[in-house]
C-alpha positions in Angstrom: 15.5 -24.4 -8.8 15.4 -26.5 -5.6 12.2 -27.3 -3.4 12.8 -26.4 0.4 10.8 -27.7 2.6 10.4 -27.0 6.7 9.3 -29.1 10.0 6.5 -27.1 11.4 5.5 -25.4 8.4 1.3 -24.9 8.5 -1.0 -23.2 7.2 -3.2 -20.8 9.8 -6.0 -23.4 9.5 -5.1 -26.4 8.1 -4.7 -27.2 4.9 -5.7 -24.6 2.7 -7.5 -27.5 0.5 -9.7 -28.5 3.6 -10.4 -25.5 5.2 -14.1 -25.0 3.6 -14.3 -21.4 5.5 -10.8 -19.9 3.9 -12.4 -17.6 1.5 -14.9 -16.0 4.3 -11.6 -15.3 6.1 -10.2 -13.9 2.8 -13.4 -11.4 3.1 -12.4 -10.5 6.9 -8.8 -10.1 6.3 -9.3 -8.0 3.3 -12.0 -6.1 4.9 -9.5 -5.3 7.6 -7.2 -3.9 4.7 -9.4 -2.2 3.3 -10.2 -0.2 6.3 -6.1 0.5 6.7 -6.0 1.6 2.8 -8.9 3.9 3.4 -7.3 5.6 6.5 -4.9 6.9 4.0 -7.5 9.3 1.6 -10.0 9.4 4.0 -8.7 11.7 6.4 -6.7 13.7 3.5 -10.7 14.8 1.9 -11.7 16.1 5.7 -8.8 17.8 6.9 -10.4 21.5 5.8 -13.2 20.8 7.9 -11.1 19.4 10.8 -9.2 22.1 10.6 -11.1 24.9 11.3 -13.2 22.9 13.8 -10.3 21.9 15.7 -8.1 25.6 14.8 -5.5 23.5 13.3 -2.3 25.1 12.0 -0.8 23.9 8.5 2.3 22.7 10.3 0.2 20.6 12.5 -2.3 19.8 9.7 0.1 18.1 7.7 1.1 16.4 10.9 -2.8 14.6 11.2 -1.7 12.8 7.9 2.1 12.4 8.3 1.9 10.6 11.5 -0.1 7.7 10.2 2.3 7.3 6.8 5.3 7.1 9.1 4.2 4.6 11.9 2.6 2.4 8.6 5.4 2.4 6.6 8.2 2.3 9.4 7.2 -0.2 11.5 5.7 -2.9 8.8 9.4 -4.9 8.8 8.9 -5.3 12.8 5.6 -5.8 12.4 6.0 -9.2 9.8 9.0 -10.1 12.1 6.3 -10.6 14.8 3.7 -12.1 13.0 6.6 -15.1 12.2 7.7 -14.9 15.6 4.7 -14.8 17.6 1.8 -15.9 15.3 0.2 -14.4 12.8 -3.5 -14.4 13.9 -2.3 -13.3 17.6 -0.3 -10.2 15.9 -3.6 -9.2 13.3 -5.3 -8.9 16.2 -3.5 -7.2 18.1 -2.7 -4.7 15.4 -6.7 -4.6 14.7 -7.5 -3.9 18.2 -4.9 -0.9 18.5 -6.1 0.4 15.0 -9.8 0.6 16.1 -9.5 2.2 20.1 -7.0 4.3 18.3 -9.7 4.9 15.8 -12.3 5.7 18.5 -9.4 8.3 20.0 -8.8 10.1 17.0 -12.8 11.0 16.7 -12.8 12.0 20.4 -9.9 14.2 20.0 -10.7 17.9 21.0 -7.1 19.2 20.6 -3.8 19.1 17.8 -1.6 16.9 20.4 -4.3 14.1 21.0 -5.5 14.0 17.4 -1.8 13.7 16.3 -0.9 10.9 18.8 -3.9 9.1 18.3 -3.2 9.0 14.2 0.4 7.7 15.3 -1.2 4.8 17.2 -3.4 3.7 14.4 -0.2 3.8 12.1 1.0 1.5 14.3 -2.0 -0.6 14.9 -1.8 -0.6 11.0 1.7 -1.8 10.5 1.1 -4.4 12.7 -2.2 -5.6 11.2 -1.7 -5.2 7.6 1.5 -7.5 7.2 -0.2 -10.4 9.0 -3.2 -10.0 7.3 -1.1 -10.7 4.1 1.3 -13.7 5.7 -2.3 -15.1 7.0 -3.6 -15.0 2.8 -0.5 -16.4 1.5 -0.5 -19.5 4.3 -4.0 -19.9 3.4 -4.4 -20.8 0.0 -2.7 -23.0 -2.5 -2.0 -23.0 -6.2 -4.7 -20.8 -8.6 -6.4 -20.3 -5.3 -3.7 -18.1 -3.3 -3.1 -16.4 -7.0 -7.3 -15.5 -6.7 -6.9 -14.2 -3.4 -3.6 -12.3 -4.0 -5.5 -10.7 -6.8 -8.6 -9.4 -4.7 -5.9 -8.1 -2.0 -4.2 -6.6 -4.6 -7.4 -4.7 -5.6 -8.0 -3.1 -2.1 -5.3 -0.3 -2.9 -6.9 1.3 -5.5 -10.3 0.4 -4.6 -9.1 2.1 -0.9 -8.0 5.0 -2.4 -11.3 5.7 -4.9 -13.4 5.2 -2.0 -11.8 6.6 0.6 -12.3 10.2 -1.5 -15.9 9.7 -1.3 -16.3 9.1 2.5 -14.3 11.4 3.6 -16.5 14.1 1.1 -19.8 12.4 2.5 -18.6 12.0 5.9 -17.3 16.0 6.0 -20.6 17.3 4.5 -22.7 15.1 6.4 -22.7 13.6 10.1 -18.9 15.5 10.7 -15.8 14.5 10.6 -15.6 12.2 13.3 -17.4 9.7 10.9 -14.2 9.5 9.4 -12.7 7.6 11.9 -15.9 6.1 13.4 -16.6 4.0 11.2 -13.9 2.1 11.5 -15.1 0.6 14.9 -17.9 -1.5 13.9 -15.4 -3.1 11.5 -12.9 -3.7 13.8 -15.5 -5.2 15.8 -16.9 -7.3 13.2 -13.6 -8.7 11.9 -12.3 -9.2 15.6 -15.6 -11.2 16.7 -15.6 -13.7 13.6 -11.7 -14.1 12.7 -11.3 -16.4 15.4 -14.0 -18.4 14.3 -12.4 -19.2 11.2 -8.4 -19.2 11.5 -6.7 -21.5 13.9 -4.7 -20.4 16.1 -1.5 -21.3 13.9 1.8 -21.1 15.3 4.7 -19.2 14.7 6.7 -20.3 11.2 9.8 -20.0 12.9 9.4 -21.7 16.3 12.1 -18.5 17.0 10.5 -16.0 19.1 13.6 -13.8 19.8 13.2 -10.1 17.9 16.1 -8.0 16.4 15.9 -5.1 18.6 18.6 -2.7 17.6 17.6 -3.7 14.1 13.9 -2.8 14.5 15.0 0.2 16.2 17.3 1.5 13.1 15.3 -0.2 10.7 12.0 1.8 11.5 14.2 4.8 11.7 15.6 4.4 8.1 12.1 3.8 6.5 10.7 6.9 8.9 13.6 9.0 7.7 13.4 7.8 4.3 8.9 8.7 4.1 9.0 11.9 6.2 11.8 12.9 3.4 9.8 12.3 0.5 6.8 13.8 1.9 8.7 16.9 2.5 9.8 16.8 -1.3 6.6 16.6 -2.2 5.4 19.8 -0.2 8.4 21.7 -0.5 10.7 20.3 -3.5 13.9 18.2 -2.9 16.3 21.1 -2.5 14.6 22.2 1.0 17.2 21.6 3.6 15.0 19.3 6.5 14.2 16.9 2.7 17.8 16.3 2.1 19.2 15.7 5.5 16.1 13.5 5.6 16.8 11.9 2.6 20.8 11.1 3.6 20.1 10.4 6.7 17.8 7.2 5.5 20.6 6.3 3.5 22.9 6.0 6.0 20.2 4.2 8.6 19.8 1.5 5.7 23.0 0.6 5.0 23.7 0.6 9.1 20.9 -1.5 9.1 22.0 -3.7 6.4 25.1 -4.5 8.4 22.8 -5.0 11.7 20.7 -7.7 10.0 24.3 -9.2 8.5 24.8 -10.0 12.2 21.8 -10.4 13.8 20.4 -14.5 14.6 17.3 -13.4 14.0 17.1 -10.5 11.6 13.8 -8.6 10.6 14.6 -9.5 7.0 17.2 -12.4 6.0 19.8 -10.7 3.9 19.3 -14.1 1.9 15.6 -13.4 0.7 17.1 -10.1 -1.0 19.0 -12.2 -2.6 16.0 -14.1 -4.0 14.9 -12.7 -7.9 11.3 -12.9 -7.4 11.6 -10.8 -3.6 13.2 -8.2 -5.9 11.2 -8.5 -8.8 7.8 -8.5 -6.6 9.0 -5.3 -4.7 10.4 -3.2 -7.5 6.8 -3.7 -9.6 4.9 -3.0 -6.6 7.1 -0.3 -5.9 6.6 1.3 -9.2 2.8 0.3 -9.5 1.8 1.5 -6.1 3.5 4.8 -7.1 1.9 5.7 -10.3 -1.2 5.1 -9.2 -1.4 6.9 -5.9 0.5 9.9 -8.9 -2.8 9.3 -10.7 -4.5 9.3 -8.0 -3.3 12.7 -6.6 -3.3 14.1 -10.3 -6.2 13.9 -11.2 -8.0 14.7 -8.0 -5.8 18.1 -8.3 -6.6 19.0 -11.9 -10.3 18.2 -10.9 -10.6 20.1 -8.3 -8.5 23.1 -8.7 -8.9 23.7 -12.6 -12.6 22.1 -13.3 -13.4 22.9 -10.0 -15.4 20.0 -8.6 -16.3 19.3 -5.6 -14.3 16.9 -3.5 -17.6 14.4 -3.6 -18.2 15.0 -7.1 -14.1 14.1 -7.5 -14.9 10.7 -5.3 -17.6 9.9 -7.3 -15.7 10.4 -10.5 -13.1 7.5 -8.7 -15.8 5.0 -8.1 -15.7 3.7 -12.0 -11.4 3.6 -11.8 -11.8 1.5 -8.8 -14.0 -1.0 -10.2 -12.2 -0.8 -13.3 -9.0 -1.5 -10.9 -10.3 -4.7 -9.8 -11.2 -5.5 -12.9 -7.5 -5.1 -14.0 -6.4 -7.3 -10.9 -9.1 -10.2 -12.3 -7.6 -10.0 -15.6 -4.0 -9.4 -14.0 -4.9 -13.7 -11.8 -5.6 -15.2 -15.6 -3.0 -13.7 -17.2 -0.5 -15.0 -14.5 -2.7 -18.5 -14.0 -1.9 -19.1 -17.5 1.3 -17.6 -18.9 3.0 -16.1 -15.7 3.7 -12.4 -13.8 6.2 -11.5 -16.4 3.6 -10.9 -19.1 1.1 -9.8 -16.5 3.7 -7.1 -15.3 4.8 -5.9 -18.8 1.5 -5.6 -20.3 0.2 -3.5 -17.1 2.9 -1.2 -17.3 2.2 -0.3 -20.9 -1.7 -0.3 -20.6 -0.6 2.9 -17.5 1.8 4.6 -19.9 -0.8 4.9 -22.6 -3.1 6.4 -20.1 -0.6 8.4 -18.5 -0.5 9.8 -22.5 -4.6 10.6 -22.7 -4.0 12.4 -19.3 -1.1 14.2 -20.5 -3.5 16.5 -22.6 -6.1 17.4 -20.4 -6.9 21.4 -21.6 -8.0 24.0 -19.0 -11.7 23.9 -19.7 -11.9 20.3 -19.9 -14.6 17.6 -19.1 -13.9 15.1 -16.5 -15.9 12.7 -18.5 -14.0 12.7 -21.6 -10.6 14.2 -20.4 -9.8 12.8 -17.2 -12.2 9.2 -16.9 -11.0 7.0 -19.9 -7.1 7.6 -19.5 -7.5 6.9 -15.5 -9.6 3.8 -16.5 -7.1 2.7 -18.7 -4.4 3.6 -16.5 -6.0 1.6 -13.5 -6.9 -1.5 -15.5 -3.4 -1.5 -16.2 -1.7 -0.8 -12.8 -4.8 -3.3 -11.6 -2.7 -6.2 -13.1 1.0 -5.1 -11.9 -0.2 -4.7 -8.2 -1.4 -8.5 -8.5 1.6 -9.4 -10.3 3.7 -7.9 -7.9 2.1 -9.4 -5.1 1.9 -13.0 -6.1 5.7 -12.8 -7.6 7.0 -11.6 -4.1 4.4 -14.1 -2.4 4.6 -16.9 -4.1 8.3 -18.0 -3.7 8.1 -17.9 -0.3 8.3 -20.5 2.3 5.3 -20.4 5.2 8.0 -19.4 7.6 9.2 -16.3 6.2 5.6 -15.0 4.8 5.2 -12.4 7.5 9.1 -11.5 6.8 8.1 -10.9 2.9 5.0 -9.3 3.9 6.3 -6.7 5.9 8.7 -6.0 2.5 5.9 -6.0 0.2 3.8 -4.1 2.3 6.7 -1.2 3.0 6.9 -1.5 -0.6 3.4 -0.3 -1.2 3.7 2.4 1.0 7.0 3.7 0.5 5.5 3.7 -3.7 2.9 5.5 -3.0 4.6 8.7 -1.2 7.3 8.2 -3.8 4.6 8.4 -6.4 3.4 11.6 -4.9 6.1 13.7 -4.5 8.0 13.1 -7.8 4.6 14.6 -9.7 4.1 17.2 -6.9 8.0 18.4 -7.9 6.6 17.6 -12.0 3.6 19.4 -12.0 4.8 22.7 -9.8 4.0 24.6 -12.4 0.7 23.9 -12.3 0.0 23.6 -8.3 1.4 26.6 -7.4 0.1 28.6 -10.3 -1.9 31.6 -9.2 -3.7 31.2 -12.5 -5.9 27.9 -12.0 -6.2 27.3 -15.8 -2.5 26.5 -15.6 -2.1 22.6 -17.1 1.6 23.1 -18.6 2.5 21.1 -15.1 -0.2 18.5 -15.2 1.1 17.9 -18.6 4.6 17.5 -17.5 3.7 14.9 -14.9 1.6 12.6 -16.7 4.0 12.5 -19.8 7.0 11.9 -16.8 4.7 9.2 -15.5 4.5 7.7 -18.7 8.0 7.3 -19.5 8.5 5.5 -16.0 5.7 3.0 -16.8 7.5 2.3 -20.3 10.8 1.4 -18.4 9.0 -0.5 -16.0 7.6 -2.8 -18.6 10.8 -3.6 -20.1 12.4 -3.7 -16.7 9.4 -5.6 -15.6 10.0 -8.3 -18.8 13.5 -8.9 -17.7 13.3 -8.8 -14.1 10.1 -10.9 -13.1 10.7 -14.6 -13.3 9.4 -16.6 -16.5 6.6 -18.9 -15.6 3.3 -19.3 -13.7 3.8 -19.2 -10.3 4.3 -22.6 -8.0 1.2 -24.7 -7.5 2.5 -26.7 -4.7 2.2 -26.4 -0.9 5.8 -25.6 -0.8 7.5 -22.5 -2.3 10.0 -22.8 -5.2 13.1 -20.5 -5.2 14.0 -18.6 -8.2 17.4 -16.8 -8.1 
């Protein structure tokens, strides 16, 4: 292992050690995230209501949610390319600023088109936001610090997700469904009033402002391809025609944008960071982790609603404990790696999900959500709780100040590219069960959480192997594991 160190590397604000306000800008910046995270459920508990208010077809239905998942996930490469490039702080805020007037669009909207177009802007207002957020965390603190703050931004997914259910039930019931995307304006506000007060201005980690263009272009395109196709495989299985030319043509986009960024003097992502064990490691277990939650999360909120039929509040509330039992995970997940490493962290996660992937496996058809559904997704969530931070801080932590908005953008795509991963292998699992006419049918449920199982049991041995030994470097500069 070498140390590498960089002329104009800084932190956002100074060093991390001195800056006595860092952890009120942890609160903004993960408060930001949290808002991103909870665009993603939020909107998915409403869409009945918006629906018939707005005489939405299913076609363009599925559209309202599909727009934002592809403009997040496909432009979060460009968008850590630019917080390197052109600051960090000067990109969030940017990307904050879209996200919330896109935000105060998508309540306005009185029609399909402007609803649809005003969810693709806050996609992108997303993609650019969230990766700087992350590059902005990792600059910021130091040593058993940054693993603290990884861990608390590694507990927004879940916690997003639980909570997200809820408001969008309250928010549908109550002051309508424009709430849903209201609210996120006196956030935006918030966090764009104070931010400043607390981060420098920073400067670029690259002092190289030029931006990959043809790479950004097929590089978005790849990941777009690559979301809308497993999206479609969730809805319609993997043998629908649109799914696999989908599918292959994200296959070929990535390797023609593999050979792009072989080429290219200033690529979105260094072919030479893929090289790197922890980048891989990091974004394999996040890729995994973020999945088999967000298959948890989608599970269960299925079997809930459609076989013990609750209500889609009742099913939030139900989430609330899981989330908090998430960022429990994630605090357990910071001491495990303070003291022995991610590898353990990782490993130990995995296996805590696969034996709560089991409970869940034998849900009956006139179960109880308290005793069949709640303890395996708390288990399963403590569990994944611990990956996500291990994932995070193994990616983040190897990584020089100049390339943290490059890595974030990875670990970020990561996330989301898990997630509808995650979804559409147990939408294709549990068929049986979705599609029954019969809503006592749980053979499917069954299938997917035993399926989910056996992928958290390889995951923990592929997550002993894979993720570096150690605890992660305590120094101001990164140390490269290959």
């Amino acid at each position: 292992m070498s140390r590498s160190t960089h002329a104009g590397r800084h932190p956002v604000s100074g060093p991390a050690s001195e800056a006595p306000g860092r952890w009120w800008l942890l609160v903004l910046l993960c408060l930001a995230q949290f808002m991103v995270i909870l665009d993603v459920t939020v909107v998915n508990v409403a869409l009945p209501v918006i629906a018939e208010e707005l005489r939405l077809e299913r076609a363009t239905l599925t559209w309202v949610v599909t727009a934002y998942t592809l403009c997040f996930g496909g432009l979060m490469l460009l968008g850590g390319r630019l917080a390197d490039a052109l600051g960090r702080r000067r990109v969030f805020l940017a990307g904050l600023g879209l996200f919330t007037l896109a935000s105060l669009g998508s309540g306005l909207a009185a029609d399909a088109a402007m609803l649809v177009t005003a969810r693709a802007v806050q996609g992108v207002g997303a993609a650019l936001l969230s990766p700087a957020a992350l590059s902005i965390v990792t600059t910021t603190f130091h040593g058993p610090d940054r693993n603290r703050a990884l861990g608390v931004w590694a507990a927004l997914g879940g916690a997003g997700a639980a909570v997200g259910v809820v408001l969008g039930g309250v928010f549908a019931a109550g002051p309508g469904w424009e709430w849903v995307f209201y609210i996120n304006i006196p956030v935006g506000v918030l966090v764009a009033v104070a931010l400043p007060m607390l981060a420098g201005a920073g400067r670029p980690g690259t002092g190289d402002s030029r931006i990959d263009l043809p790479g950004a272009v097929v590089g978005t395109a790849a990941v777009g391809a690559l979301i809308y196709g497993l999206v479609r495989a969730g809805d319609t299985g993997w043998g629908d025609l649109p799914t696999l030319l989908a599918l292959a043509s994200a296959v070929v986009l990535l390797a023609v944008f593999a050979l792009i960024e072989r080429a290219s003097r200033a690529p979105l992502v260094r072919p030479a960071m893929l090289a790197r064990r922890p980048v891989i490691a990091g974004n394999l277990v996040m890729l995994a982790a973020s999945g088999l939650l967000l298959a948890h999360f989608f599970l269960a909120s299925q079997y809930l609603q459609h076989v013990l039929r609750l209500s889609a509040l009742e099913t939030g509330l139900l989430f609330l404990p899981v989330a908090l039992v998430i960022g429990l995970g994630t605090h357990l997940g910071v001491r495990v790696i303070g003291r022995f490493g991610g590898r353990p962290a990782a490993s130990a996660g995995f296996l805590l999900a696969a034996a709560g992937a089991l409970l869940l496996a034998r849900v009956p058809a006139d179960g109880s959500a308290l005793v069949d559904v709640l303890p395996g997704f708390a288990l399963s969530g403590l569990g994944l709780g611990a990956a996500l931070v291990a994932a995070t801080t193994t990616a983040m932590s190897h990584i020089d100040h100049q390339d943290a908005g490059m890595a974030s953008g990875l670990i970020n795509t990561g996330h989301e590219l898990g997630a509808t991963l995650g979804i559409a292998f147990v939408s294709t699992v549990a068929a049986a069960s979705l599609n029954a006419t019969d809503p006592g049918s749980v053979d499917g449920f069954g299938a997917a959480f035993t399926a989910a199982a056996v992928v958290a049991v390889a995951m923990a041995v592929i997550g002993g192997r894979l993720v570096p030994k150690g605890r992660p470097p305590a120094t101001d500069g990164p140390v490269f594991a290959h």
